[in-house]
N, C-alpha and C positions, 0 to 999 in steps of 0.2 A: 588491513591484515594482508599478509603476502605472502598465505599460502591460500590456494584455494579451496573450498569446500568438494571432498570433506578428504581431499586426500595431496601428501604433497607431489610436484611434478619434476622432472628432472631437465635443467636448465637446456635450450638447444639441444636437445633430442625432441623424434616424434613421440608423440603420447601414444603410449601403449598400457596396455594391461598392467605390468611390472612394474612400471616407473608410475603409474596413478595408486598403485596399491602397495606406496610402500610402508615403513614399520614404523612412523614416526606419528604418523595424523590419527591412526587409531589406536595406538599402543597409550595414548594420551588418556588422562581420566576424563569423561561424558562431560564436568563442567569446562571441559578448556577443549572439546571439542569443535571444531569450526563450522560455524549452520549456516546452510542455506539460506536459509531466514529465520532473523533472530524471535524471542518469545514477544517480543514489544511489535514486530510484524514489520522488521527492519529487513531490505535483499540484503545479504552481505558479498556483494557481485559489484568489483569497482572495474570502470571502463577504463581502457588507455590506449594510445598509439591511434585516437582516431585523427583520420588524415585531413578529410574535408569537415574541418570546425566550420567554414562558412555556412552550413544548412544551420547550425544554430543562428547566424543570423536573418536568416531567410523567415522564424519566426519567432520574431523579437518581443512578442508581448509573452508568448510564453517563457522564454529565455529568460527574462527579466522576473517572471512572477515561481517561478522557478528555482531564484537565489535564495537565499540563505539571509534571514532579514540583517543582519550586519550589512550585509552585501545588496540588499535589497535598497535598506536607508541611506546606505551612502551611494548610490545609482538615483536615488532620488535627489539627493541634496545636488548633486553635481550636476543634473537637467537643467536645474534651476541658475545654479551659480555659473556656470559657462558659458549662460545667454545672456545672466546678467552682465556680465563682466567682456562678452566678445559686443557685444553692442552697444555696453561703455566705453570699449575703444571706438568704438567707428566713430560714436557721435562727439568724443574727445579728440579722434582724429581730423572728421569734418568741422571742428571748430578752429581746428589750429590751422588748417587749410586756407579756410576763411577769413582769419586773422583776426578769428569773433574773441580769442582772449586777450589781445591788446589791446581792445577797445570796450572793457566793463565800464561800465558806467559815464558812458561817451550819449549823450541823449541823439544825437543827429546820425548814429552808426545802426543801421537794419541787422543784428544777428541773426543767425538762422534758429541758434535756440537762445532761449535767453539766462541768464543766468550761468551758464556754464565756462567756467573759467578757470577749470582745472579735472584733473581725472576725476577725482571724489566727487563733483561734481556730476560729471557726466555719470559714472557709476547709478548715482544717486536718480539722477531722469530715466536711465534705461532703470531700476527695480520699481521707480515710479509710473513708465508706462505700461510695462508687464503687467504689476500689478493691479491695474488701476487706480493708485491711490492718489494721484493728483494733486499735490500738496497746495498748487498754484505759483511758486514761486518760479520754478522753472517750464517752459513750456515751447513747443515749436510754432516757429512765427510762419506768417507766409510769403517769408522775402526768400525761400530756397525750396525747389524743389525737391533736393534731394532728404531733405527733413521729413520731410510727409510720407515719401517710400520708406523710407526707413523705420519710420513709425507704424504703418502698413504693414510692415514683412515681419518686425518684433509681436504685432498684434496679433498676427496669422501664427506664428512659430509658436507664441506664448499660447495660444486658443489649444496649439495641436498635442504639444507639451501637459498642457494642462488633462486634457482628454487623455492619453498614455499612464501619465501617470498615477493621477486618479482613477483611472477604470483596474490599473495593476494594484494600488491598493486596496479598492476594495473586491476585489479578486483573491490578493492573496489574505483581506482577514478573514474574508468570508467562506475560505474553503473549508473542507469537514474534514481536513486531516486530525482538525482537536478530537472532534465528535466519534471518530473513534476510540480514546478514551476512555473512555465510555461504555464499550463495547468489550465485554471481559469474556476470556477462554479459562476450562479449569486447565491447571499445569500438566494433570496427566490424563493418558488416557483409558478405558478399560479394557477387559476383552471378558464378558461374561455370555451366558448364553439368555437370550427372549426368543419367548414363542417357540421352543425348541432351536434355535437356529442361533450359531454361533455367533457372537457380534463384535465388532470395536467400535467404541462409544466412548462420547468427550461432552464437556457440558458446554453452553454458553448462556450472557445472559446480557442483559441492558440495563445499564443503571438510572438513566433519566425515563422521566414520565413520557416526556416526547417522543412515541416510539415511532423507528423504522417502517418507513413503508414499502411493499415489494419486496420483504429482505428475501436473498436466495442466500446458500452454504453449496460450496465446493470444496475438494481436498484434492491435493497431487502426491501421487506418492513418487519421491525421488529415489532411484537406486543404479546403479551403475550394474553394466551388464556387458556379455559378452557375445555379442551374436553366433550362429553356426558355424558363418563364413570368416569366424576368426577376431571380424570387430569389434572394438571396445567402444561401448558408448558410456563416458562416465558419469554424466546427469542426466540419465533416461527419465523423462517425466510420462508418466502414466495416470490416467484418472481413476476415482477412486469412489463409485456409485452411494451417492448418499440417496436416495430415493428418489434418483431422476425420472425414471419412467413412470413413478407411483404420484410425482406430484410433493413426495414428502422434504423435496429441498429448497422448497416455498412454505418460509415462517410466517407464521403470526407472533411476533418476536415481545409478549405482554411478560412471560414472565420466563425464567430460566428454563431451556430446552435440552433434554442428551439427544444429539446426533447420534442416530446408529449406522451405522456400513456392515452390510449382512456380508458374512464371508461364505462365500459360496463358490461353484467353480470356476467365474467370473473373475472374481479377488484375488491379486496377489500375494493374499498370505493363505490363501488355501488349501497348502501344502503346509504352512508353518506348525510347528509344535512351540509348546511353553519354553523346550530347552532350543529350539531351535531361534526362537526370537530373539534369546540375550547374544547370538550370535553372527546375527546380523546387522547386515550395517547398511543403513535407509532413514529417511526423514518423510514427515508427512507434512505437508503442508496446506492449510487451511485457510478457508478463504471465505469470510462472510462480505457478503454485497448488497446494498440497500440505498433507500432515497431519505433523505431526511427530511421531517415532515415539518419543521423549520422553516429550512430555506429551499426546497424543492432540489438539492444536487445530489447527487450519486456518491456514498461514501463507500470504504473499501476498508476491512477489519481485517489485521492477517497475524496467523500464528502459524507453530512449527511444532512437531512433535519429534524425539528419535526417539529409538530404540529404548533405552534406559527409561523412557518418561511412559513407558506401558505397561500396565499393572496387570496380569494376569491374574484370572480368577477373584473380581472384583465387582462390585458396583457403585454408582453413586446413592448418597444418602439424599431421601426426600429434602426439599428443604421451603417446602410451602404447607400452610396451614390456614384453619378457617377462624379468622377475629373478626366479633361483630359485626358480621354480615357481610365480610372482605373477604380476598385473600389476601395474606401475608406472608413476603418471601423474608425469609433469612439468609442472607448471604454469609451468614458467617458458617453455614453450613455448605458454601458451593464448593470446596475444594472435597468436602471429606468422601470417604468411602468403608466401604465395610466386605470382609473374605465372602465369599459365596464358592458353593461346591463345582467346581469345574473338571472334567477331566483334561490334562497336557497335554492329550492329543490334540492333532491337528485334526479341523473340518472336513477334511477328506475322508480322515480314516473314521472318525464320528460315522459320517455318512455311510461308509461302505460295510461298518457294523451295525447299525440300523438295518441296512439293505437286507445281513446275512441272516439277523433276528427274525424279519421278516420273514424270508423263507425259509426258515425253519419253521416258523409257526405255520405256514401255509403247507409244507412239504407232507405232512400227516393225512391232513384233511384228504388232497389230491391221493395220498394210496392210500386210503380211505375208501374214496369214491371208486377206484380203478379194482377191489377187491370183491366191493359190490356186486352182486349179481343183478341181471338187468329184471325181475323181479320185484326183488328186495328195493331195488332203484325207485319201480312202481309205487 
């Protein structure tokens, strides 16, 4: 994509406020908006103009496991085929030096290898000594020393080769980027009120029996901002308290869970109202992280939310039940929701007419007591 999230930029000029906000990135309908990161838990942030590529090769086992398996299989085939083929010349070359192919089938002539009488040949000894497979036909005699180093240096190169390349495959089949798959977000989010206290709430769940170990949940909320001092920051990321301090962002990930983020003065939508939310423009970004109980490694689930995907005045529907002696999750229930009474205000002003209720109902009492006579008080 070449425009960047979530807004477009104006070519050779600096980035300012005006030229990041202009009419074209959000004027667009929410499906052909440009995310952050997609719902499948894709960055959509491509690199370029980096100068020093060599620190990629500085770490080649990951560079390599890294690829893209087209590009992975054919980095593999080519390890192979270039050593076959560079040490079927040498030893095609040291034959013809030695003038070991004018003399096949000469019984009184010392070869260094035998059998070798042409490239195919030699080809054929160098895939033969890599591999070990030995056929016997062809083989190094010990009328030349350089035959033996050379079979030395292919043994050692093939041992190292084979160690690289093998530990990058199974590296790369064994990474958990499948395993998240696995690991499902609902599409949208809520914002209903628990416990009194305003919340935004999203579901997750696990589809395989092998569940997650350690899993934690984070969320970033991206929004573009503009400081005091004038500056534009366009992907300001800010964190977004799922129950860090309570302990509650450490799952037991058995069966489908709502995340809640209490919006409180804390939160940056603390301020927001119902109408005020369809009118801004921010991405939430989510982040489940866990060990898989499998293979023991660290896997990383990531989804995205905007604007558009938050359902005001909502909840999720249960979607667990008790079968003989089990429970039973229904995921054909994990997307759905159902209206619940909400007021459009924002969390703040909620609060701050609580507060006023409050004293009202207290405000009596107190000239109540102040009217009292210190008697009657008795």
């Amino acid at each position: 994509c070449q425009t960047p999230f979530p807004y477009p930029v104006v070519q050779r000029s600096p980035m300012t406020a005006q030229s990041f906000r202009g009419d074209s990135a959000w004027s667009r309908p929410a499906q052909q908006r440009q995310r952050y990161v997609t719902k499948m838990g894709k960055c959509q942030v491509n690199l370029g103009r980096i100068q020093e590529k060599k620190r990629f090769l500085s770490d080649i086992f990951t560079t390599i496991v890294d690829l893209k398996y087209r590009w992975f299989l054919f980095v593999f085939m080519m390890c192979y085929i270039i050593t076959w083929v560079v040490f079927g010349i040498i030893y095609f070359f040291d034959a013809w030096i030695r003038d070991d192919i004018s003399h096949i089938g000469d019984p009184e002539w010392k070869p260094c290898i035998e059998n070798v009488d042409n490239f195919i040949s030699a080809l054929l000894f160098s895939v033969e000594s890599q591999r070990t497979i030995g056929y016997g036909s062809r083989i190094v005699t010990a009328n030349c020393t350089e035959g033996v180093i050379l079979l030395m240096a292919q043994s050692i190169v093939g041992s190292m080769i084979d160690a690289l390349m093998v530990g990058c495959m199974f590296v790369k089949i064994s990474r958990p980027k499948k395993r998240a798959q696995t690991l499902i977000f609902s599409k949208k989010c809520v914002v209903s009120h628990r416990d009194e206290k305003l919340c935004l709430m999203f579901r997750i769940g696990d589809l395989r029996d092998s569940h997650m170990v350690d899993a934690k949940i984070r969320a970033k909320l991206i929004k573009s901002r503009q400081t005091k001092e004038g500056e534009f920051i366009p992907l300001e990321q800010s964190e977004l308290n799922l129950g860090y301090d309570t302990g509650e962002d450490r799952l037991f990930l058995v069966e489908p869970q709502i995340i809640c983020h209490v919006i409180n003065d804390h939160s940056p939508f603390w301020e927001m109202t119902a109408d005020s939310l369809k009118r801004e423009q921010f991405e939430i970004i989510v982040i489940l992280e866990g060990i898989v109980e499998a293979t023991g490694m660290t896997c990383q689930a990531r989804t995205s939310y905007i604007e558009d995907e938050i359902l005001w005045g909502c909840r999720f529907e249960p979607c667990m039940t008790l079968e003989k002696g089990a429970f039973r999750v229904d995921y054909s229930r994990f997307e759905k929701t159902f209206e619940v009474q909400t007021p459009a205000t924002s969390a703040k002003e909620m609060h701050e007419l609580t507060e006023m209720e409050h004293q009202d109902q207290d405000q009596p009492l107190t000239v109540m007591v102040e009217e009292m006579s210190p008697p009657q008080l008795v």
